[in-house]
TORLUMDO-486908 format. One record per residue: residue in one letter; x, y, z of N, C-alpha, C, CB in turn. Coordinates in steps of 0.1 Angstrom, whole numbers, plus 2048, in hexadecimal, padded with zeros to 3 digits. Glycine has a CB too. Layout:
# residues N
AXYZXYZXYZXYZ ...
# end
This chain:
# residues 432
X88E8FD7BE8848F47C28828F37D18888E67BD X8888F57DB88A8F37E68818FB7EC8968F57E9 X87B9087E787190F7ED8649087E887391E7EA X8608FE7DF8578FB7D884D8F27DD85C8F87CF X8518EE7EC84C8DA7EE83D8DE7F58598CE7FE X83B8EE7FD82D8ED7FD8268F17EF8288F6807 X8298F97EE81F8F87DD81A8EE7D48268FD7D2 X8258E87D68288D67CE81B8CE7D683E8CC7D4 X81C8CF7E08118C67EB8048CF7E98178C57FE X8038DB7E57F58E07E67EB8DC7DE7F58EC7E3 X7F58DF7D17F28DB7C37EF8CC7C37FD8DF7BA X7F18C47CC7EE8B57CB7E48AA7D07F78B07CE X7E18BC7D97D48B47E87DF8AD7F07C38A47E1 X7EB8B07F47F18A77FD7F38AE80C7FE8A17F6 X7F18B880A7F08C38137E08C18217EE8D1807 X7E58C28297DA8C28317DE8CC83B7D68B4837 X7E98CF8437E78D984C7F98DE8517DB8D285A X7FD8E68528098EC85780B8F586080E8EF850 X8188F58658168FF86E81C90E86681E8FB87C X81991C86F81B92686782C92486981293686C X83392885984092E85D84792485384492D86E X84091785184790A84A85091184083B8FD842 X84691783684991F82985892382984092C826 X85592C83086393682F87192B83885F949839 X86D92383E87291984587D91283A86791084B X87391083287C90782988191181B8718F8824 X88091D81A883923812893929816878929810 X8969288228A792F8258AC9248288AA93B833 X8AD9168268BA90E8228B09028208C890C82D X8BA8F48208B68E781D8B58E282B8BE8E0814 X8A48DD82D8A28D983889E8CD83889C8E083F X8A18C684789F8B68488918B484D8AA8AE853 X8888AC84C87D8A785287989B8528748AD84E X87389385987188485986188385987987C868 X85D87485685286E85885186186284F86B84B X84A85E86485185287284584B86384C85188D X84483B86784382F86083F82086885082E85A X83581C86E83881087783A80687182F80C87F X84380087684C7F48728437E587785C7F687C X8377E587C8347DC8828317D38758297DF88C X8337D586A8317CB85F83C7C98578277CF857 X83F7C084F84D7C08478487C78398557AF845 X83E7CD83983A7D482A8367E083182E7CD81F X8347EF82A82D7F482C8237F481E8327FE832 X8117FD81F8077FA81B8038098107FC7F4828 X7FE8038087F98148067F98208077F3816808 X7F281A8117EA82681B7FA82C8257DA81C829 X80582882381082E823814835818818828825 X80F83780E81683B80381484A8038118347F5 X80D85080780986180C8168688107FE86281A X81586181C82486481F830862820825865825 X82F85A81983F85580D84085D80483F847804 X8348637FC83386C7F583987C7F782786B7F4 X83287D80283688880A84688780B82F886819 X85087B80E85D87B813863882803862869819 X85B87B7F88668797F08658887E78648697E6 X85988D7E68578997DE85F8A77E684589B7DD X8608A27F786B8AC7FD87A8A67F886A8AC80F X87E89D7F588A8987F088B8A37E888B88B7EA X88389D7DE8838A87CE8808B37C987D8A57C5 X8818B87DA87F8C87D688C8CE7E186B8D17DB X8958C27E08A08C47E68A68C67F58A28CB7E0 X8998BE7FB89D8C180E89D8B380F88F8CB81C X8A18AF81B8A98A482489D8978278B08AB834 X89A89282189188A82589887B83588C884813 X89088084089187084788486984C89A870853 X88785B84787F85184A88284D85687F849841 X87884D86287984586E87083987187884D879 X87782F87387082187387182288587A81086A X86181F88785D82189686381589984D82489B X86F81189F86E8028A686C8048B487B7F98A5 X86C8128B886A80D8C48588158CD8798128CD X8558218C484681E8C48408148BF8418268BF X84980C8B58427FF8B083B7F68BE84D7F68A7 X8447F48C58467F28D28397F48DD8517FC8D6 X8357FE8D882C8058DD81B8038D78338138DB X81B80A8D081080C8C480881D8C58037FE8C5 X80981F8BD7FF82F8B87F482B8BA7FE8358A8 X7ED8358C17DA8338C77D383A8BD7D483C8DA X7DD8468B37D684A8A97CE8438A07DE84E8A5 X7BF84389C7B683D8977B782F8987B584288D X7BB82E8A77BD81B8A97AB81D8B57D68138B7 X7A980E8B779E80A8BC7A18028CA7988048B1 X7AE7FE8C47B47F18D07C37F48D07B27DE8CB X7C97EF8D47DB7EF8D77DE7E78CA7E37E58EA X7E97E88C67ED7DB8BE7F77D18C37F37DE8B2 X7FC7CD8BD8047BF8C38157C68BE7FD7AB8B8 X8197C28CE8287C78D08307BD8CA82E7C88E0 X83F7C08C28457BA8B88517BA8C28457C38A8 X85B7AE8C08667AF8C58707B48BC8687A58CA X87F7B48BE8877C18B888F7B78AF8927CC8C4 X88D7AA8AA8947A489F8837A789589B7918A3 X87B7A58998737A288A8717B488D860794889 X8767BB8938737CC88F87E7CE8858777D989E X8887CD8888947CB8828927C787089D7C088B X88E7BA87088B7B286687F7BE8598837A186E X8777C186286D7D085C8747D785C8617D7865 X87F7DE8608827E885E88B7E884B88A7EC86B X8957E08508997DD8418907DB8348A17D1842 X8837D183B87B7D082B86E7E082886F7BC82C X8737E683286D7F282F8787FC8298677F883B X8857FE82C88F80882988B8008178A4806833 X88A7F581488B7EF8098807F67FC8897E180D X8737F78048677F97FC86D8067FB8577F6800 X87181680686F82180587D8237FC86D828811 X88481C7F988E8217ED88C8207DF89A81A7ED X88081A7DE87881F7D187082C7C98708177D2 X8748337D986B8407D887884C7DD85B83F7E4 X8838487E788B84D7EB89884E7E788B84A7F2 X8A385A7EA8B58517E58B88547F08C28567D9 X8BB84B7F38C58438018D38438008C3832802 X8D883D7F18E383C7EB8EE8467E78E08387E2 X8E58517E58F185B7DF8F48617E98EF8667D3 X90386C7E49098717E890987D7ED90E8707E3 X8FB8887E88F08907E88F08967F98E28867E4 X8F189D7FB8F08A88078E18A980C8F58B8802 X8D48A38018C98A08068C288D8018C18AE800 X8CF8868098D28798058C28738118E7872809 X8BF86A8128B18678188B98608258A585C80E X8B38608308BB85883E8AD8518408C286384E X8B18468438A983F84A8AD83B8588A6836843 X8A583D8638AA83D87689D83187B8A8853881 X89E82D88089882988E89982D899898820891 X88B82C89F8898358AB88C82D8BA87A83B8AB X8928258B68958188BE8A381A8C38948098B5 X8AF81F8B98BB81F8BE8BC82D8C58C681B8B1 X8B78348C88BA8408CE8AD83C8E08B48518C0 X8A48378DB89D8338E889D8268F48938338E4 X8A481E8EC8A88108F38B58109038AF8068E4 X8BA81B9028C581C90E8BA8269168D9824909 X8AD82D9108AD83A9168A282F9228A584990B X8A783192E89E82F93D8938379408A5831949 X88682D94887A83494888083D94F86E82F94D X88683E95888484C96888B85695D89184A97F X89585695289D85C94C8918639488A8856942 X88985C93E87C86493187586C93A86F858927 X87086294786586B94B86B87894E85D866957 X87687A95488188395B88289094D89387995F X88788D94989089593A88189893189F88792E X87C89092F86F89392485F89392B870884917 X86288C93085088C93384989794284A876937 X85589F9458538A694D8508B594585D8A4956 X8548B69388528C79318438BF92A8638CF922 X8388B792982C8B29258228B192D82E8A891F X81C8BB92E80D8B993D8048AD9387FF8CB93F X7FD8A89407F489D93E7E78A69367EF89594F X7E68B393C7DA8B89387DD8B89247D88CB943 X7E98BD9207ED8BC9177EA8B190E7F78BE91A X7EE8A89157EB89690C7E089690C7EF887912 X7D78959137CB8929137C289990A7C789491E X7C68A89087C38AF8FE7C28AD8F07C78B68FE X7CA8A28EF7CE89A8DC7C48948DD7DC88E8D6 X7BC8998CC7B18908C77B687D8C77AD8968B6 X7C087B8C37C486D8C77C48668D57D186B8C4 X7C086D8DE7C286B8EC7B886B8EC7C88738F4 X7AE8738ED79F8758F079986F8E67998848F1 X79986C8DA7908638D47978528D77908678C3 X79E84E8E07A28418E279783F8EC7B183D8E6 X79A84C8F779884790878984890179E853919 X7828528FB77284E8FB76C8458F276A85A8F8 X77183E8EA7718368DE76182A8E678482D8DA X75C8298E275381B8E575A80E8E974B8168D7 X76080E8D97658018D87747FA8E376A8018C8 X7768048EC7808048F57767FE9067868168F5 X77B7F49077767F291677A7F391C7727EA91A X78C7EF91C7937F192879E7FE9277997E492B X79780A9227A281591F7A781891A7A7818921 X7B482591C7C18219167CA82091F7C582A90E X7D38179187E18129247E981F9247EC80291E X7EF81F92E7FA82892E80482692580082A939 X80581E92180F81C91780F82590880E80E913 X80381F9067FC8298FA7FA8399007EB8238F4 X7F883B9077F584990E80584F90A7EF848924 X80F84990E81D850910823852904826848917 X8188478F681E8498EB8248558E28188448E5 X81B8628E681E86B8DF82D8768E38108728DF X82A8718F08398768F68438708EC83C86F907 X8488628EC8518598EB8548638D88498468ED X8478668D084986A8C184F87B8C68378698B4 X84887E8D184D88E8D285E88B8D28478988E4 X8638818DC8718838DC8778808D287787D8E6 X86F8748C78738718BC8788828B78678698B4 X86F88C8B08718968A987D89C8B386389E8A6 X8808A18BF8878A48C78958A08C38828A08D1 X8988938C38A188F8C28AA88F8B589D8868C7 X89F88E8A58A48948998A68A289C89A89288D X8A18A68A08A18B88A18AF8BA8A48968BF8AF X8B28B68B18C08B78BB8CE8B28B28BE8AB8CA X8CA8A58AD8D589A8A68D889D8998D188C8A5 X8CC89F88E8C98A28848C58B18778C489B888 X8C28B48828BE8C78858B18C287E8CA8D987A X8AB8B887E89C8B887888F8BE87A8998AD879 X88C8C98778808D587B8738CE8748838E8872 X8728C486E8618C58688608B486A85D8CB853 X8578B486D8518A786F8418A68688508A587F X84389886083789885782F88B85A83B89A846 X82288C85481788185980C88485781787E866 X8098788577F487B8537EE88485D7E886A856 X7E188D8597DA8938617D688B86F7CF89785A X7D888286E7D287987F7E087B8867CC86387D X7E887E8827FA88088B7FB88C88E80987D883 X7F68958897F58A58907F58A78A47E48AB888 X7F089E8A77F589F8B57FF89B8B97F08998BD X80288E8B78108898B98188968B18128798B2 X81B8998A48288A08A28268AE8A982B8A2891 X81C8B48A881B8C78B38218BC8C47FD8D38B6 X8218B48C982A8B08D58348B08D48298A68DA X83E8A98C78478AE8C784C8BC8C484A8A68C3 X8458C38BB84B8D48BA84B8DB8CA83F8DF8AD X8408D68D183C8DA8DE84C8D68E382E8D28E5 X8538C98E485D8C58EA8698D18E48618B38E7 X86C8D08D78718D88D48788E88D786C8D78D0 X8688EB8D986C8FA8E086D8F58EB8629078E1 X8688EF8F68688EF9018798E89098598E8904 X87F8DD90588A8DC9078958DB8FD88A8D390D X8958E08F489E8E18E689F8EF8E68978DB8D5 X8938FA8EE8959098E789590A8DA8A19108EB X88F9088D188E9078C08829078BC8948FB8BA X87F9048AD8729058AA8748F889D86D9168A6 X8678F089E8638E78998558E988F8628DE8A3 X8578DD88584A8E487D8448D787984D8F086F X8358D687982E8CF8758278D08638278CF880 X8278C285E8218C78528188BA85282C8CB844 X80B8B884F8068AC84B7FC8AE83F8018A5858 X7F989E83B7F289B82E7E98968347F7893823 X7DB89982A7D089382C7CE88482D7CA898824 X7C787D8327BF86F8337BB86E8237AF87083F X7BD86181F7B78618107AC8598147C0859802 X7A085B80D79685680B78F8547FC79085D813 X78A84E7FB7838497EF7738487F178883A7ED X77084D7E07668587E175584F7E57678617D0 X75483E7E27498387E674D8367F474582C7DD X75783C7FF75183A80A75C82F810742836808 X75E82680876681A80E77682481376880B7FF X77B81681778681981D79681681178681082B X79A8238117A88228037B281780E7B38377FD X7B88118047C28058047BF7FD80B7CE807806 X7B37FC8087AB7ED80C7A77E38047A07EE812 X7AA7DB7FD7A27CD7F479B7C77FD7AC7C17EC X7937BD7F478E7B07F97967A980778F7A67EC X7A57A98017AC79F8077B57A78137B57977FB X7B47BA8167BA7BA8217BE7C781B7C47AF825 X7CC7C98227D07D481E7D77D480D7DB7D8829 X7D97DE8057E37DA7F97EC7E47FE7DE7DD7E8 X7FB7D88018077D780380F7DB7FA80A7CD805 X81B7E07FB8257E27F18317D87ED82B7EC7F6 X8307CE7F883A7C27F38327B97ED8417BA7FE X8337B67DE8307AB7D682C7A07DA8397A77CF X83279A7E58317917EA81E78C7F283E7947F4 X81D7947F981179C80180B79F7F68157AA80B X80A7AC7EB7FE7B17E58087AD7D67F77C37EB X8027A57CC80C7A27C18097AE7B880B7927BA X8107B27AC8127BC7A58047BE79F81D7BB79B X7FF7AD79C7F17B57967E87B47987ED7B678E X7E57B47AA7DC7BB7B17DF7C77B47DA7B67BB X7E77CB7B57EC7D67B67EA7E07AC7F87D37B8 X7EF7DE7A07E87E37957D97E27927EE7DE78A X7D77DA7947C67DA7977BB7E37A17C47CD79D X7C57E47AE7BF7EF7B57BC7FF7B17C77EF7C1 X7C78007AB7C880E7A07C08127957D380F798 X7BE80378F7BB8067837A88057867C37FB777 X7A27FF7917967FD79778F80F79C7997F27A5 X79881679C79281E7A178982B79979C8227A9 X7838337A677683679C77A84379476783A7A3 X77384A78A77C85778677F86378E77585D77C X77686479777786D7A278686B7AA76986B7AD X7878617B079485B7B87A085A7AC79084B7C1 X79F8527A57A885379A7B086279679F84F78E X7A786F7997AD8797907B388279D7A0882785 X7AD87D7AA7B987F7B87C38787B97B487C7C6 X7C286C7B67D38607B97DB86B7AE7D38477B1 X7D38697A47E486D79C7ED87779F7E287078E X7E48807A47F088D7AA7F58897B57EA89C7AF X7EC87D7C27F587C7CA80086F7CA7EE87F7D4 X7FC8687C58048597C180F8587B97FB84E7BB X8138647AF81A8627A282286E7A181285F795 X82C87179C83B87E79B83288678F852875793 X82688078682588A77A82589977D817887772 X82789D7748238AE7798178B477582D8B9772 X8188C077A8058C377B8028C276A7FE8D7783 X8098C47648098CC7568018BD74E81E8D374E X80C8AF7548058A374B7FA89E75380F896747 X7F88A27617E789D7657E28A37627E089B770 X7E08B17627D98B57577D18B27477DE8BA758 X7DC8AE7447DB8AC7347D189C7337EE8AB72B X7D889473B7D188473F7C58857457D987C74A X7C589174E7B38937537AC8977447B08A3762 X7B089E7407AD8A87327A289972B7C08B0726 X7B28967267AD88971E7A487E7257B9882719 X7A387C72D79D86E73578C8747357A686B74A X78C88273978088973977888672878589C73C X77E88872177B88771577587870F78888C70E X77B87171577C85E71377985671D78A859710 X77085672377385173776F84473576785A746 X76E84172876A82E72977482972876182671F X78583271F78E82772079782B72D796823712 X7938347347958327467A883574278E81A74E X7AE84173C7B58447397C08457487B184D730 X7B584C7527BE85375A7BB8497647BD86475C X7B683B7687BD83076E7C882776A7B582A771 X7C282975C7D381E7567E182875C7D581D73C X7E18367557EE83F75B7EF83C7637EF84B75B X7E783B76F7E983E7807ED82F7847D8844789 X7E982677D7EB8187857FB81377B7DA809782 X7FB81976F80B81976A81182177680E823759 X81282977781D83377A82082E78C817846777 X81582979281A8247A081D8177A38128257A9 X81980979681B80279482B7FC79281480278E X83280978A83E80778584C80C79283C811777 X84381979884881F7A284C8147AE83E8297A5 X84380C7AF8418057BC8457F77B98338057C1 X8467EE7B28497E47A78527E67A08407E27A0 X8517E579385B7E57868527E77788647D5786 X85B7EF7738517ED7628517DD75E85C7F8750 X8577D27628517C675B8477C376685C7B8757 X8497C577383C7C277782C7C877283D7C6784 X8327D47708227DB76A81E7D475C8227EF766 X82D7D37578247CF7468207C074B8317CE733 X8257B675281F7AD75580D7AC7588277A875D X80F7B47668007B87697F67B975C8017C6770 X7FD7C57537F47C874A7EE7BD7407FA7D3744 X7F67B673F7F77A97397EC79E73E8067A573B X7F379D7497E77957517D579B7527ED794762 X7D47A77547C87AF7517C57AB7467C87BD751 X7CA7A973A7BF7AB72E7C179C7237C27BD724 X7C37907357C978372C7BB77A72A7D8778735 X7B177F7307A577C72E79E77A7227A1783732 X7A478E71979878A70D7A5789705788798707 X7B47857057BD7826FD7B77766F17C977D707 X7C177D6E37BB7726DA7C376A6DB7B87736CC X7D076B6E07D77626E07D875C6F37E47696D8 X7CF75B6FA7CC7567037D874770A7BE7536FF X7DB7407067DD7317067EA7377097DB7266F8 X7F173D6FE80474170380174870C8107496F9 X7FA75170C7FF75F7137FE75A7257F176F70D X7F17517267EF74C7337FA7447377E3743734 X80373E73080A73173781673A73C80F72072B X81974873582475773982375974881F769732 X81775B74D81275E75B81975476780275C75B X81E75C77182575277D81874D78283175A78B X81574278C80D73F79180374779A812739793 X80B7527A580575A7AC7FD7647A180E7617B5 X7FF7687987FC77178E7EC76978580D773782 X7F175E7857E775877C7D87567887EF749775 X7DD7527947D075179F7CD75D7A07D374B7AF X7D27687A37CE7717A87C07767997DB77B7AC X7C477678F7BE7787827B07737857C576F775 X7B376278C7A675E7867A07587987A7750775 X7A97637A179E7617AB7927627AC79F7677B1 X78C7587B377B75A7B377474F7AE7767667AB X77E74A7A177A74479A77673579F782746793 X76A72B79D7697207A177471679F75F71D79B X77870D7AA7837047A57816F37AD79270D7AA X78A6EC7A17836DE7AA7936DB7A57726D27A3 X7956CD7AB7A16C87AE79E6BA7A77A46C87BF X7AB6B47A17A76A779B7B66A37A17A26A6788 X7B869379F7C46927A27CB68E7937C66877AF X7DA68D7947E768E78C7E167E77F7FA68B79A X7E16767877DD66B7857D566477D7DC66B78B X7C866D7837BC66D77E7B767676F7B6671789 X7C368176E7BF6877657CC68675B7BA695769 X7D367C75E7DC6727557D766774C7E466C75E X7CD6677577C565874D7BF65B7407B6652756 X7BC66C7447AD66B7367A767573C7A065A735 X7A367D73C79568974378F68B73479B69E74C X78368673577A69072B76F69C72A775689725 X76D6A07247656AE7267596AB73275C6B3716 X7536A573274969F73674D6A074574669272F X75A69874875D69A7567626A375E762694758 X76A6AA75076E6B87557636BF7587766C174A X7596C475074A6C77557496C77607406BF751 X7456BB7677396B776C73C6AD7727316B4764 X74269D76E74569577874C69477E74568E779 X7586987787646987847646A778A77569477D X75F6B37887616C17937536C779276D6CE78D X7476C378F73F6CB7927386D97907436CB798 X7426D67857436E97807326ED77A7516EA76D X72E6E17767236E27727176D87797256E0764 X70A6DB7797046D67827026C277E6F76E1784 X7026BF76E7006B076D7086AF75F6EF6AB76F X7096A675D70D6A274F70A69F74671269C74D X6FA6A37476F56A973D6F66B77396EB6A673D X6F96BD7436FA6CF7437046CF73C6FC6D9751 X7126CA74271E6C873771C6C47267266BB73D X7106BA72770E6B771670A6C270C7026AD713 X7006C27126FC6D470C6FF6DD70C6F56DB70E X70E6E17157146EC7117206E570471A6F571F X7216DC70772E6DB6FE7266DA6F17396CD701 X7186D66EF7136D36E270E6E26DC7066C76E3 X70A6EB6E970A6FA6E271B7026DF7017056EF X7226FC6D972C6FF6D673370A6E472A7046C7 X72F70A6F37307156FC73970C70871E71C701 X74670370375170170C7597007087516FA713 X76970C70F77370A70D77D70371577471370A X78A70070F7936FE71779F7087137956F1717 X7A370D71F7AA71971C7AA7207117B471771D X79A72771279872F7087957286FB7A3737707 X79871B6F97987186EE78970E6EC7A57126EC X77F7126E17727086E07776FC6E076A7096D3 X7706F46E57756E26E77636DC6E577F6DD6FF X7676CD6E075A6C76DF7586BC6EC7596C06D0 X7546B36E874D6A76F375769D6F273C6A06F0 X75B69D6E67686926E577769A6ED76C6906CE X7746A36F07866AA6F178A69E6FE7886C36F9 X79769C6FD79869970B7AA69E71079368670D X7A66A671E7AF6AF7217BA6A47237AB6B972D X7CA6AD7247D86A67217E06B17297DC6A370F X7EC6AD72E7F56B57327F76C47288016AB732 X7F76C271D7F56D17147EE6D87167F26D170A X7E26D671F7DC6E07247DC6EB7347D16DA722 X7EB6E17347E96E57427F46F27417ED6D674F X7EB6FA74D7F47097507FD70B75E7E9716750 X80770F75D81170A76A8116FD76E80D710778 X80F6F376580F6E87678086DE7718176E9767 X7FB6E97717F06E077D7E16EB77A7F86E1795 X7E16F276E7D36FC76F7CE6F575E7D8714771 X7BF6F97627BB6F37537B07017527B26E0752 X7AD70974E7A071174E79070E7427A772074B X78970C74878070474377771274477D6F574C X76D71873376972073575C71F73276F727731 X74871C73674171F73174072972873C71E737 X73973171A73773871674174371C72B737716 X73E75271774E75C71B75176272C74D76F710 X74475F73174776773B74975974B73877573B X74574C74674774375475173975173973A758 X75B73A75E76473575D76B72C76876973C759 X76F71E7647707147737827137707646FF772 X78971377779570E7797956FE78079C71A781 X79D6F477979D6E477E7AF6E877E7956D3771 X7AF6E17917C06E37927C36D37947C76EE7A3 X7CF6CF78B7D06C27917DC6BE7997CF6BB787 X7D76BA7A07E26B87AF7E76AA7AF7DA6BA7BF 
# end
């Protein structure tokens, strides 16, 4: 297997560009390579998952996978496809990121075993925090010409950017140095030769192979994966609400499953080779079939199973799935009151909602007010009469008449009531 990890990536579209020599590189023993990771968040997003991917499919073709959590470019920030600087983090909440990231990538990684290609995770912080400016500039930033830096498309698309008024800081200018010594320093400590990353990091990592030869005497290798994009144009691991996160907490399981399962057939039949361990043999067979059937959308359910479970848990996904189809459930009433609260909003985000108090809907609520006088849902109470007299209002799913009058039995998490015109409009009354 060990000679196998570019093929593996060809065959997956994860491949974007390498240097000559990688191949045979990794074919005469087991070699180490890293991905750096910014820590500036306590989750990483998605749109990390490429190259997490990347870490873990070299695991499993038996070479040394290391994860580096930038704390101290975090420090800094990457000008790579940035617009502005970002905001500098101090070294307890870097710290605090670093752990809840080692956390998410051991879902994809082994950390644990005993394995000769066991996964390391470093920060770039404990090797750079004693190192002194006159030291870096001295030892490193003297084998790097300016004419050199300036030459990285990350460099030159910051300094000419529009949206830049006041430049770039030297800070960000020095960044690519700071990742060159990064690779340098695995190289020296680690014997780590390859360094991986999105096509927009190709400058930054050829600085470090540059460091490499130049004060290591050795040779370094670059490998990077394409930018994912999505095929109407928009921007991948983006929702409504931001990025979709990998901690539950941030993006919950079934939005998350939702983002997968939303996507179009075109993008759908790329994630799966690059988001999921299947082998070509069963995407194949799943494209086969889904081609054949594309209304029951075969090869987003697979793809939003299989990263759902990966990234989550199999009760998270079957929950998700659960929650997806509690809508046209016939057994609606139980199956809703199963749902945790975050699970059940997210379902019926969007949805119109009015507020009654504890009190008030202790006394007595009747249809009429549920309607209409007490939330609005409907424009008068006569509009309420006539739908309840066209047999076209439910309460949690269930037909109700003009006499119903709602009771603690209807309530879900113990404060939701879902109130439905006819199948497709629907008001949520929370009582507080």
């Amino acid at each position: 297997m060990a000679n196998k990890f570019v093929e593996e990536l060809t065959w997956r579209g994860m491949l974007h560009d390498s240097m000559p020599g990688v191949e045979e590189h990794l074919t005469e023993a087991m070699r180490s390579a890293y991905v750096g990771f910014d820590p500036t968040a306590d989750s990483l997003h998605i749109g990390n998952l490429v190259p997490i991917m990347l870490l873990a499919h070299y695991q499993r073709c038996g070479h040394k996978p290391f994860a580096l959590v930038g704390g101290a470019t975090g420090m800094i920030g990457d000008p790579s496809g940035k617009s502005s600087e970002r905001n500098l983090l101090d070294e307890k909440t870097l710290r605090y990121n670093q752990n809840a990231i080692k956390n998410q990538l051991s879902h994809f990684l082994d950390f644990e075993s005993n394995a000769s290609n066991a996964a390391v995770l470093v920060n770039n912080y404990d090797w750079m925090k004693e190192f002194s400016f006159l030291e870096f500039i001295r030892d490193v930033g003297k084998h790097i010409t300016v004419n050199y830096m300036m030459a990285k498309d990350s460099v030159k698309n910051r300094i000419s950017s529009e949206s830049t008024n006041d430049g770039m800081s030297f800070t960000e200018f020095t960044y690519q140095l700071v990742q060159g010594y990064d690779f340098l320093h695995l190289y020296k400590n680690n014997d780590c030769t390859i360094q991986m990353g999105g096509s927009d990091q190709w400058g930054n990592i050829t600085t470090g192979t540059e460091l490499i030869r130049r004060v290591g005497g050795g040779k370094g290798f670059a490998i990077t994966c394409p930018l994912i994009t999505k095929s109407d144009g928009s921007k991948f691991g983006k929702s409504e609400g931001g990025n979709v996160w990998l901690d539950a907490n941030r993006t919950s399981p079934y939005k998350f499953y939702q983002y997968w399962l939303n996507s179009s057939d075109e993008d759908a039949e790329k994630y799966i080779k690059i988001f999921t361990f299947l082998t070509k043999e069963a995407i194949e067979k799943i494209i086969s079939e889904h081609s054949e059937t594309p209304h029951l959308r075969l090869l987003q359910k697979r793809l939003a199973e299989e990263i759902t479970i990966m990234v989550h848990s199999k009760d998270e996904f079957e929950n998700a799935v659960s929650a997806s189809q509690i809508l046209f459930s016939k057994t609606f009433k139980d199956d809703i009151k199963i749902l945790n609260e975050k699970t059940f909003l997210d379902v019926f985000e969007g949805v119109k909602q009015a507020e009654i108090s504890k009190a008030e809907f202790e006394e007595g609520l009747d249809m009429i007010g549920a309607l209409a006088a007490k939330t609005n849902f409907l424009n008068s109470n006569g509009d309420a009469r006539r739908a309840l007299k066209e047999n076209a209002v439910a309460v949690n799913k269930v037909k109700v008449k003009e006499d119903y009058m709602l009771s603690s039995d209807d309530l879900i998490n113990e404060k939701y009531v879902i109130i439905s015109r006819g199948k497709k409009t629907n008001f949520i009354l929370k009582v507080i």
